[in-house]
C-alpha distance (Angstrom), angle and dihedral (degrees) to the residues before:
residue distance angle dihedral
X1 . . .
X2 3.73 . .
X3 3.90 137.8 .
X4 4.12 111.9 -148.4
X5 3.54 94.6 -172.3
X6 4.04 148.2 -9.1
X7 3.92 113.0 -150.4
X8 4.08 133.5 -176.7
X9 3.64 131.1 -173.9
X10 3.91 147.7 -179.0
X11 3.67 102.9 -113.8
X12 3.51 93.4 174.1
X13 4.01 91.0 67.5
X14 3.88 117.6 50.3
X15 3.83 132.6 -165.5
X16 3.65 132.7 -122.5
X17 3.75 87.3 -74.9
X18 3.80 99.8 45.0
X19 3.76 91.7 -95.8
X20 3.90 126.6 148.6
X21 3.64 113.9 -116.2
X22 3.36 120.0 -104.9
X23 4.38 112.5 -121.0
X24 4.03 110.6 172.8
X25 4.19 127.6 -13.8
X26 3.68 125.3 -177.5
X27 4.01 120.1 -169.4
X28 3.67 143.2 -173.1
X29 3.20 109.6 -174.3
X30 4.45 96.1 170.8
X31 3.86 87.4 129.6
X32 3.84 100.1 49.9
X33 3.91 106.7 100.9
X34 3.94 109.9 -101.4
X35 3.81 100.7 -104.7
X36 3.91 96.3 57.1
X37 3.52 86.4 49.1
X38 3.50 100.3 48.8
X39 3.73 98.7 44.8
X40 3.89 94.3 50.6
X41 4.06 99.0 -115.3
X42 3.97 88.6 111.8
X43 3.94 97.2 66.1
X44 4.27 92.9 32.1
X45 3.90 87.8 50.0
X46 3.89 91.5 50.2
X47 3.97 89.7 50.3
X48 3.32 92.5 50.7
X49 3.72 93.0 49.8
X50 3.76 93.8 46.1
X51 3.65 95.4 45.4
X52 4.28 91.9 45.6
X53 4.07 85.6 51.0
X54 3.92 92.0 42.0
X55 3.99 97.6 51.4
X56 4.19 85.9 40.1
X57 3.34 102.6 58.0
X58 3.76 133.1 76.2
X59 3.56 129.0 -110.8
X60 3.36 109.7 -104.1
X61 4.08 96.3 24.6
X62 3.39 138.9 109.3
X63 3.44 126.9 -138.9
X64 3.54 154.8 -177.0
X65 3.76 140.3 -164.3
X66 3.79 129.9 -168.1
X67 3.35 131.1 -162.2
X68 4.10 120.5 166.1
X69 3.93 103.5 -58.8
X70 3.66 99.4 -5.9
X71 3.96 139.4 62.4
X72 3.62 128.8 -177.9
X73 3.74 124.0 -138.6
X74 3.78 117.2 -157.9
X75 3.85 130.2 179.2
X76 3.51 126.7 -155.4
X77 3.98 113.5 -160.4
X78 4.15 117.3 -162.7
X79 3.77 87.0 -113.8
X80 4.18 94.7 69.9
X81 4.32 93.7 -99.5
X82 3.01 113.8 129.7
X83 3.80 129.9 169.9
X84 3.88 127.3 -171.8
X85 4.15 119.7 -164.0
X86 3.76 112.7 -162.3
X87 4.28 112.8 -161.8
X88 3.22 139.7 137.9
X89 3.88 132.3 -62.8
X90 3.33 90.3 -105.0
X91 3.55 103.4 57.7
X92 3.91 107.3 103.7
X93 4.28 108.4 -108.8
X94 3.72 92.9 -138.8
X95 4.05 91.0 64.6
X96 3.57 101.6 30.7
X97 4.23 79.6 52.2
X98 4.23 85.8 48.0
X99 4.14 84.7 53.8
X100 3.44 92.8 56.4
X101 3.77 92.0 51.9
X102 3.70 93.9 47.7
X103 3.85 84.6 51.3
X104 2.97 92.1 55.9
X105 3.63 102.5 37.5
X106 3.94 90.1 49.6
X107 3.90 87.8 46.3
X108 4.45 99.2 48.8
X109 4.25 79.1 45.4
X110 3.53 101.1 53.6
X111 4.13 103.6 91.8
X112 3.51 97.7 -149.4
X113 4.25 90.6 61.0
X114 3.90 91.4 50.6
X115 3.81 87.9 114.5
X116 3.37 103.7 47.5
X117 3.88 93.7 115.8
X118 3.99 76.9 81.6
X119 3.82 107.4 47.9
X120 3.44 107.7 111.5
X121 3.57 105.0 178.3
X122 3.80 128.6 59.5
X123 4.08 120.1 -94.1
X124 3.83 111.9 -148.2
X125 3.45 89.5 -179.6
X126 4.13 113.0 118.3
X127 3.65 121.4 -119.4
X128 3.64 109.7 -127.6
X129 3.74 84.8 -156.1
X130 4.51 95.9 53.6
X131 3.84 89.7 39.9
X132 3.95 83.3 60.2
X133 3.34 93.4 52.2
X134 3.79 100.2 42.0
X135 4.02 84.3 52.4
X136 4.60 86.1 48.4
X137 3.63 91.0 46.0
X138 4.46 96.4 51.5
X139 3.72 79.0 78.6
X140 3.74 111.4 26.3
X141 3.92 96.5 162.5
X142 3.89 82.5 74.1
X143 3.91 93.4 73.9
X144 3.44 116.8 39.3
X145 3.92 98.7 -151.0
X146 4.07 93.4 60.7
X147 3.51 81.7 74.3
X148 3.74 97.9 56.2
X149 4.08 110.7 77.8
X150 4.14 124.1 -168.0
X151 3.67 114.7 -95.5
X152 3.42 91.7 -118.3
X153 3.67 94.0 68.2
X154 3.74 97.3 38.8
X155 4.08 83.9 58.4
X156 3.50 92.9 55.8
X157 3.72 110.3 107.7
X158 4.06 98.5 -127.0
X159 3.55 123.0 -151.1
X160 3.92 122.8 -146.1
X161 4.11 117.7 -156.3
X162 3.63 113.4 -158.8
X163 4.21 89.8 -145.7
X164 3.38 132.1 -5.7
X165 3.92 91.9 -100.1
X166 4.08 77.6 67.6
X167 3.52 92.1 62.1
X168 4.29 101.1 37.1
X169 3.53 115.8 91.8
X170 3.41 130.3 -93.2
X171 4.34 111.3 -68.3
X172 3.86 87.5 15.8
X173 3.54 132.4 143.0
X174 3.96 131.3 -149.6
X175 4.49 82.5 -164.8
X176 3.86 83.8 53.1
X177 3.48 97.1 47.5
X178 3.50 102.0 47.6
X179 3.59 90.4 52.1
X180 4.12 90.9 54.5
X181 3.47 97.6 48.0
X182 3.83 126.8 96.5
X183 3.41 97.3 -166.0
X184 4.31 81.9 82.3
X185 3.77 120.2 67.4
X186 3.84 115.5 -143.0
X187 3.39 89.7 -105.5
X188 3.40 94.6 57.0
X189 3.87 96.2 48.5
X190 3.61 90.7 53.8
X191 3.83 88.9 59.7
X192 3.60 88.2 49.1
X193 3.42 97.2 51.1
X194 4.32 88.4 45.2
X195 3.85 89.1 49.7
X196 3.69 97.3 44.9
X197 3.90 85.1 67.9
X198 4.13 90.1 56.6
X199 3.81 81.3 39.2
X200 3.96 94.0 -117.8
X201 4.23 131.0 96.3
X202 4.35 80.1 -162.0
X203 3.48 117.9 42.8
X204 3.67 93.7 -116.3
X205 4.03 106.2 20.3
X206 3.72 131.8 52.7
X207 4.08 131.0 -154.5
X208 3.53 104.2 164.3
């Protein structure tokens, strides 16, 4: 079981291109074949990801989207944070869904994030606080409260995507997309567009 990456963002405040703004991100990225790492498309791909599941899904929803080894889980609260944890299949929904409350939770509590409603441009700058938790929640069956998740979210009818074409609307494109978004340098949709052929952005790992 491993989590890649955990991701929040301001969807009540969009960018030029309609994007949510990016608050706090974490990643661990110790299973992502060197090359990807090294070269920076690893981290871009999982913004993009996060920030195509983010501005997709409904406030209020849960959702999930698979795609070979990996899903991503992303919650939408009514207040415009959202948070989206990418792992791998393996990882059991019900804690990967209690990590993205505790993200959350740790995020809303943290005084000097009260006005994040506001922030309208993305903050790459890692939470001491998330990176904790992404390192607590690699091995989950070491603390037996990660396991437990608030009602609320475990009443929340969840959603699972097979792909990310699943989850796009109607007429879109993932090809299109990539080559809109900023979030990917040129260099980095280049790879994409070499490792789609070999059916993998990572050598070894695909999240598509």
């Amino acid at each position: 079981m491993h989590i890649l990456s955990i991701k929040l963002f301001n969807t009540n405040k969009r960018d030029h291109n309609n994007n949510p703004i990016l608050l706090a991100d974490a990643e661990d990225l110790s299973t992502i074949p060197f090359l990807a790492r090294i070269n920076g498309s690893a981290s871009e791909f999982l913004l993009f990801l996060s920030r195509t599941f983010a501005s997709r899904t409904e406030i209020g929803k849960i959702e999930g989207c698979r795609e070979k080894d990996y899903i991503g889980w992303i919650y939408h609260k009514s207040s415009g944070l959202a948070c989206v944890v990418i792992c791998d299949e393996e990882y059991e929904r019900r804690v990967a869904l209690g990590l993205i409350h505790r993200s959350m939770e740790i995020y809303e509590n943290t005084a000097s994030n009260w006005d994040w409603s506001t922030y309208d441009k993305d903050n790459k700058t890692s939470i001491n606080e998330i990176n904790d938790l992404l390192i607590k929640y690699q091995t989950p069956h070491n603390e037996d409260s990660i396991s437990k998740i608030t009602k609320d979210l475990e009443e929340t009818k969840t959603v699972l995507h097979e792909s990310i074409d699943k989850m796009l609307e109607r007429g879109e494109k993932i090809d299109t997309i990539v080559e809109k978004s900023q979030d990917l340098s040129r260099q980095s949709k280049l790879f994409y567009k070499r490792s789609k052929k070999l059916n993998s952005w990572c050598g070894s790992c695909t999240i598509s």
